[in-house]
VOGU-3710 file (C-alpha; in Angstrom, 3 decimals, decimal comma):
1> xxxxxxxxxx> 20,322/23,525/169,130  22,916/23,109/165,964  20,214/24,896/163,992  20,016/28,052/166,559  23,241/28,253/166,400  23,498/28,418/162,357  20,665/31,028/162,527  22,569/32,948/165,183  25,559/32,991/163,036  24,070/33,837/159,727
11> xxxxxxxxxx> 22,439/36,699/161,548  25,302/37,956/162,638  26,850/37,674/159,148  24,198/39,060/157,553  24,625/41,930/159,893  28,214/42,399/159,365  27,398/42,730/155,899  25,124/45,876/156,727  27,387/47,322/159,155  30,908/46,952/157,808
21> xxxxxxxxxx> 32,021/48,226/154,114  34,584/47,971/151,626  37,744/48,724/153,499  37,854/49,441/157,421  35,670/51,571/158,987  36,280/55,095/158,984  37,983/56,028/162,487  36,049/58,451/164,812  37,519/61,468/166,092  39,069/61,053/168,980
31> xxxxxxxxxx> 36,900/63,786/170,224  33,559/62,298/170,637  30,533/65,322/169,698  27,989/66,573/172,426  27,225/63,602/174,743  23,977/61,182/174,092  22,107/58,281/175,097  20,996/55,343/174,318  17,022/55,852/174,407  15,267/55,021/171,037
41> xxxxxxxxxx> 12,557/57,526/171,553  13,376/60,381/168,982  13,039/63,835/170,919  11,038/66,728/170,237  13,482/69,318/168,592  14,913/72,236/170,820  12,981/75,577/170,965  14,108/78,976/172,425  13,107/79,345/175,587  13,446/80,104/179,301
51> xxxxxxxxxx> 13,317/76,942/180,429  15,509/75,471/177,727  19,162/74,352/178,936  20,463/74,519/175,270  19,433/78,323/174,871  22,468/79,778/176,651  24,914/78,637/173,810  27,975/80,472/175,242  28,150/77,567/177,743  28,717/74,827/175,316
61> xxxxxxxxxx> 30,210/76,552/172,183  33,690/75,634/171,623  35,229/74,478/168,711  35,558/70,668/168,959  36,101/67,696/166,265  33,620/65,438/166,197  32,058/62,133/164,503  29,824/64,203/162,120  27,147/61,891/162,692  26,521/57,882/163,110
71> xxxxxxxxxx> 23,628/57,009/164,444  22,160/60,027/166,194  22,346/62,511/164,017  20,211/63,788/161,173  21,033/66,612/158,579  18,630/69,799/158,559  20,302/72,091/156,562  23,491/71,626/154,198  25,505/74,779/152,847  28,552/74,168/150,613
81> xxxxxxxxxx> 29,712/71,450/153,138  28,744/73,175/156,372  25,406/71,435/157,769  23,208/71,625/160,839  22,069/68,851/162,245  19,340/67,512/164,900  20,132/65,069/167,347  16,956/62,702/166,947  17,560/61,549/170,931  18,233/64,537/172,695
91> xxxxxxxxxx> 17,176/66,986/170,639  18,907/69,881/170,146  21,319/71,137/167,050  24,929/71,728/166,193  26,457/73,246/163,343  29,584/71,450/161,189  31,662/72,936/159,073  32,967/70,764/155,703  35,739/69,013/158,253  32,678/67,557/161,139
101> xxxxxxxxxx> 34,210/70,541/163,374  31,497/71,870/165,526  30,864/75,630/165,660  27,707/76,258/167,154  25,673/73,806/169,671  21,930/74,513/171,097  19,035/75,929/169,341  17,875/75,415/165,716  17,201/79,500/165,589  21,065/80,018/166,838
111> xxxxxxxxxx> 22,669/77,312/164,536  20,872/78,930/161,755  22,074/82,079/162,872  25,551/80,948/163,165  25,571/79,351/159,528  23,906/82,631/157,964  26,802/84,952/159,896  29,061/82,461/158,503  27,869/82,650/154,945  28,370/86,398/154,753
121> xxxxxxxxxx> 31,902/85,978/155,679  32,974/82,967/153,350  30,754/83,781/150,766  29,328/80,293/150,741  26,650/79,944/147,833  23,863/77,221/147,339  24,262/74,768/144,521  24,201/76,283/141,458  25,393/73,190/138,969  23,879/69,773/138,657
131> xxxxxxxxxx> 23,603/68,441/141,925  23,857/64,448/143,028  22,276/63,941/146,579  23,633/60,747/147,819  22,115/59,056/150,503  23,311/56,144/152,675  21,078/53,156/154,077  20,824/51,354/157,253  23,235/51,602/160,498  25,436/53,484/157,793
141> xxxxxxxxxx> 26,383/57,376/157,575  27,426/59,715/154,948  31,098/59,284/155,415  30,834/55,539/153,657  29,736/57,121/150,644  32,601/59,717/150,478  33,981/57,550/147,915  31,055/57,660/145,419  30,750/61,440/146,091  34,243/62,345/145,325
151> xxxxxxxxxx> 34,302/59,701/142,150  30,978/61,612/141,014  32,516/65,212/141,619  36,450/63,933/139,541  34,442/61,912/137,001  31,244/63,592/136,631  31,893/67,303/137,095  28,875/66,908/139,832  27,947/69,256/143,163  27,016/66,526/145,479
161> xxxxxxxxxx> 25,449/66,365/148,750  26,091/63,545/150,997  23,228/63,627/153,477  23,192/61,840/156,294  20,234/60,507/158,965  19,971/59,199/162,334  18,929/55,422/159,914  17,696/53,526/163,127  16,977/55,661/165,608  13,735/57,544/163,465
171> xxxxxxxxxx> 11,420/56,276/161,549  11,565/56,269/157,608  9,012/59,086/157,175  10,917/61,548/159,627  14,056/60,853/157,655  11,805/61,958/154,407  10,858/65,332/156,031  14,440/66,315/157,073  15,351/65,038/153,028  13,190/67,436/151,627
181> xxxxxxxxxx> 14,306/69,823/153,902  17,924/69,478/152,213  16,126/69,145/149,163  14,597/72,914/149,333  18,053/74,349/149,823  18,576/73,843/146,191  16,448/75,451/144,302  18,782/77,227/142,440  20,557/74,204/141,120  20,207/73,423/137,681
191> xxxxxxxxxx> 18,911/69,747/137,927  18,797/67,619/140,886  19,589/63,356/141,037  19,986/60,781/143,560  22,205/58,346/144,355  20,817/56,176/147,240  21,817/52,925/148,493  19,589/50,068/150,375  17,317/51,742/152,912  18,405/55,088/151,631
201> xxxxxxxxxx> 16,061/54,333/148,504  12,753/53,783/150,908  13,635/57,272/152,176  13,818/59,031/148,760  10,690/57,178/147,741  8,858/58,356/150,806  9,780/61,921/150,541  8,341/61,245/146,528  5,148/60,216/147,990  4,760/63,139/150,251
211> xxxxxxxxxx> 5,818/65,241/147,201  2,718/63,451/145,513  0,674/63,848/148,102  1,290/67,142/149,470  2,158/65,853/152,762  3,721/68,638/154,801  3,059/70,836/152,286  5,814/69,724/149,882  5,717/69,638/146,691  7,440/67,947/143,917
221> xxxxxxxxxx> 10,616/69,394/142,844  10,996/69,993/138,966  14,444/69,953/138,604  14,797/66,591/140,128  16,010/63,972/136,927  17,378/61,107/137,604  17,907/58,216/140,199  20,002/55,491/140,366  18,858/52,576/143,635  22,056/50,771/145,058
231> xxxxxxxxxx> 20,395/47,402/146,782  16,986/48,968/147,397  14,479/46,598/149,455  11,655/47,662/147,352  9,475/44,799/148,287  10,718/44,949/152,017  13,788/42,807/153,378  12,944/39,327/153,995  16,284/38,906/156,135  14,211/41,461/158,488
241> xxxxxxxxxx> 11,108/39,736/158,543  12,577/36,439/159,141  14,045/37,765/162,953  11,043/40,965/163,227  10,386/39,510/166,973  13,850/39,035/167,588  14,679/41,704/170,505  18,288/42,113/169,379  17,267/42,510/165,445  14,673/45,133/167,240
251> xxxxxxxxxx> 17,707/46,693/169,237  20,440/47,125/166,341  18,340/47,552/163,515  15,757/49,822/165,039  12,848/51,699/164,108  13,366/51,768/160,127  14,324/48,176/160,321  11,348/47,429/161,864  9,331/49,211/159,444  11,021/47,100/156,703
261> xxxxxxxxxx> 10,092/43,828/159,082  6,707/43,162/160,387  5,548/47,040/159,444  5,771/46,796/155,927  2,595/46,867/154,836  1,630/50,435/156,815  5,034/51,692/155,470  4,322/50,499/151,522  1,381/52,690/150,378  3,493/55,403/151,520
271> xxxxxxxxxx> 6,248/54,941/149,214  6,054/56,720/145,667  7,772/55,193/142,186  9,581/57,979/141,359  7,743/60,393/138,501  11,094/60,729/137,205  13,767/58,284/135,850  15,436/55,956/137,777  17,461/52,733/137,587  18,430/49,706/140,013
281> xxxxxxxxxx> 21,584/48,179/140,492  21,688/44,830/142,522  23,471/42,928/143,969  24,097/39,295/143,005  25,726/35,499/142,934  24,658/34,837/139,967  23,829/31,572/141,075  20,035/30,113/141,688  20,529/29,989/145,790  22,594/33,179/146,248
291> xxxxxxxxxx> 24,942/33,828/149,036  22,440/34,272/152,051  20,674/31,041/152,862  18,258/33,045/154,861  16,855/35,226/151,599  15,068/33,393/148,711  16,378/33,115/145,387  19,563/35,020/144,043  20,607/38,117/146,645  23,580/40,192/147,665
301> xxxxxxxxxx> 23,952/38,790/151,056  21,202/41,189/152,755  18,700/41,857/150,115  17,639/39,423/147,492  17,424/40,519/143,852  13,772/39,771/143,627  13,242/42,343/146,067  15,294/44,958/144,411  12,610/45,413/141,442  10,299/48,151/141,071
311> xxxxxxxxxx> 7,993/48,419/137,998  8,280/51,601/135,942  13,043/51,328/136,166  14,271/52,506/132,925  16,834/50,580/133,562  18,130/47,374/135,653  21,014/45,738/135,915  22,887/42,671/138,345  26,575/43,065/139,181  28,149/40,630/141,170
321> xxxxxxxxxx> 28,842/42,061/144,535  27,839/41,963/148,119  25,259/44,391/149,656  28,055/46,515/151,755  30,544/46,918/149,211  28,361/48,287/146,573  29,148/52,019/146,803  33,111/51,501/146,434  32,721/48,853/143,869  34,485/50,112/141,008
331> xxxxxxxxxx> 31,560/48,976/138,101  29,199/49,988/140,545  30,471/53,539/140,441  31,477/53,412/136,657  27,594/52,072/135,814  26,203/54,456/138,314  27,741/57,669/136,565  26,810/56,205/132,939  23,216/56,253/134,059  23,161/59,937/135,823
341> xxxxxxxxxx> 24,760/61,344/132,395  23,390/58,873/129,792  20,187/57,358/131,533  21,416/53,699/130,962  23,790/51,476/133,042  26,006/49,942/130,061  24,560/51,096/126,636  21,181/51,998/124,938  21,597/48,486/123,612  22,138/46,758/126,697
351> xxxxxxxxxx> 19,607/48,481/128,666  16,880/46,338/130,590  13,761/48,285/131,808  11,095/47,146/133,824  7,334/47,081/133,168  5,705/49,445/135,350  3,531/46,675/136,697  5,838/43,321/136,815  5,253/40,006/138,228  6,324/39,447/141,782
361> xxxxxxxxxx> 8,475/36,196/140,782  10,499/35,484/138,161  9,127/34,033/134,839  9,798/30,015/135,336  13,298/29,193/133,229  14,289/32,709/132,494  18,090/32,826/133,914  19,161/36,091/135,141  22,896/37,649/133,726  24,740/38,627/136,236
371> xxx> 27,436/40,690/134,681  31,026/40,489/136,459  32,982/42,942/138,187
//
C-alpha cells in the first residue's frame, strides 16, 4: 500500500513538472474560444458544404478573446502573428490575430479567405529574415515559450514563430503535417532554425523524416540550419513507459504520450536525425541517481539525460535544471542563442559532439559535467 502511494505521488510530481513552468501559469481569457469537448478522437477537418453547420459563418463571427490554444488547438497557417488554426476535436477553424482575438470561425476556405482580405489591408508580409520556429512539448502551448521567443527576437535580431499543437489530443505524425504546413509559409525567409523543447523535438524529427521520405509529398527545406533540442526524449520517456497501462497516464497524457510509452517502437523508425545541425541541451542533477526516482540514471525530473542523446549532435551540453523550467532558464536561453548564431553552446573549445552512432549507456566511470546555472 505505502509503495502505491509513493508511486501515486511521484506520478503526480512528475506530472506537475510537465504541466506547470517557471512562474504561474499564464491566465486564460476570461472569454473562453468556440466551445469543445472532451472526446480524444481527432475530427475530420471542416469542408464547405450544404450540410455543414460551420459554413454559414455570419452566425458565429464575432470578435471575441480567446485562449489561443491549449490543448485543442493546432496551428495551420501563421502570418506575421495572425494564425488559423484547426480544432483537432471538433473540427472546424478560426482565425487569430497577434493578440488570440478571434476574427473568423468555420471553414478552412473562409478563414483563409478572411486572413488573405486581411493581408491586403495591413500589408502583412511572410518572413523575410532569419526565422526561429519554436515549438513547445507535451500538455504545453506556445504561450510558455513567449519568453524564449521574445529573448530570441531582443537578443538575436530573430523573426520567430511560436507554433503551437493540440500535444495530446493528435498523434505525433499529424502534428508533423500541420509543422510543415507552417514550415511552407516561409519560403521566402532567408534561413530557417528550430528551437523545440521535450516532445516538441519528436515532432520536428518526424516532419524530417517525412521530408526524407517524401511522405505527403514534402520535401526537405534548404534553408532550414540549425536546431537546438530542449529535454528531447530521443530514446522515448521511460517515466511514460513505466505507467503506459495506467488509464489516467492514458487520459492526461494522451495520444503522443502514448506513442512515447508502449508505442515507441512503431513511432521510432519514423523519426529522422536531422540532415542539418543540431544540438541538445539537458536537463540534469548532476548527481548519479538524479531527481526522479522513477527514471534511471541522471535526469531532469521527466526525462533522463541518457535519453536526451542522439548520435550525429554537434553539440551537447547538461545544465542543471528541471524539465519545465528549461525554456525561461536564463543559461538555457543564453546557450540556446550562442548555438543558433555560433553553432556551439559555450565555445568552439568547450563544445561536446556526439558520434553519429553512440552507445546506448554511458561508458563505465566516465562522470558527466553538469555545468551550473
Amino acid at each position: 500500500m505505502r509503495t502505491s502511494l509513493t508511486t501515486a505521488v511521484l506520478l503526480a510530481a512528475a506530472w506537475l513538472m510537465v504541466l506547470i513552468p517557471a512562474g504561474a501559469q499564464d491566465t486564460p481569457s476570461p472569454l473562453a474560444a468556440s466551445p469543445t469537448t472532451a472526446s480524444p478522437t481527432t475530427a475530420s477537418p471542416t469542408t464547405d458544404s450544404d450540410n455543414n453547420p460551420f459554413a454559414d459563418s455570419d452566425i458565429w463571427n464575432w470578435q471575441l478573446s480567446t485562449y489561443g490554444g491549449k490543448q485543442f488547438w493546432t496551428d495551420q497557417t501563421i502570418l506575421a502573428g495572425w494564425r488559423i488554426q484547426l480544432n483537432v476535436v471538433t473540427g472546424h477553424y478560426r482565425l487569430l490575430d497577434p493578440e488570440d482575438v478571434r476574427h473568423e470561425w468555420g471553414t478552412q476556405a473562409a478563414c483563409e479567405a478572411k486572413l488573405a482580405e486581411i493581408a491586403r489591408e495591413k500589408n502583412l508580409q511572410p518572413p523575410r529574415g532569419k526565422v526561429v520556429i519554436t515549438m513547445h512539448g507535451l500538455l504545453r502551448s506556445r504561450s510558455q515559450l513567449d519568453g524564449l521567443a521574445k529573448f530570441l527576437r531582443e537578443e538575436g535580431g530573430y523573426e520567430v514563430i511560436n507554433f503551437g499543437y493540440a500535444s495530446s489530443r493528435s498523434e505525433v505524425g499529424e502534428h508533423a503535417e500541420a509543422l510543415a504546413r507552417v514550415v511552407d509559409h516561409c519560403g521566402e525567409a532567408k534561413e530557417i532554425n528550430f528551437v523545440a523543447h521535450s516532445l516538441g523535438n519528436i515532432v520536428l524529427r518526424h516532419y524530417l523524416g517525412d521530408c526524407e521520405t517524401g511522405a505527403h509529398g514534402q520535401k526537405l527545406n534548404p534553408k532550414i540550419k540549425r536546431i537546438v533540442m530542449l529535454g528531447p526524449p530521443n530514446n522515448g520517456a521511460e517515466m511514460a513507459k513505466r505507467f503506459a497501462e495506467n488509464n489516467l497516464f492514458k487520459m492526461v497524457w494522451g495520444k503522443s504520450g502514448q506513442q512515447l510509452a508502449d508505442r515507441w517502437g512503431a513511432l521510432q523508425p519514423k523519426l529522422c536525425t536531422p540532415p542539418c545541425e543540431f544540438g541538445i541541451i539537458a536537463g540534469a542533477s548532476g548527481t548519479d541517481i538524479g531527481w526522479n526516482p522513477l527514471v534511471t540514471g541522471d535526469d531532469d525530473m521527466v526525462v533522463g539525460v541518457n535519453e536526451t542523446k542522439l548520435g550525429g549532435a554537434t553539440d551537447f551540453l547538461t545544465l542543471k535544471v528541471i524539465h519545465g523550467e528549461m525554456m525561461d532558464n536564463a543559461a538555457v536561453r543564453k546557450a540556446t542563442l550562442n548555438y543558433l548564431q555560433q553553432g556551439y553552446f559555450i565555445s568552439a573549445a568547450q563544445r561536446h559532439p556526439l558520434p553519429a552512432d553512440p552507445p546506448r549507456e554511458e561508458v563505465a566511470g566516465e562522470r558527466m559535467i553538469v555545468h551550473e546555472r
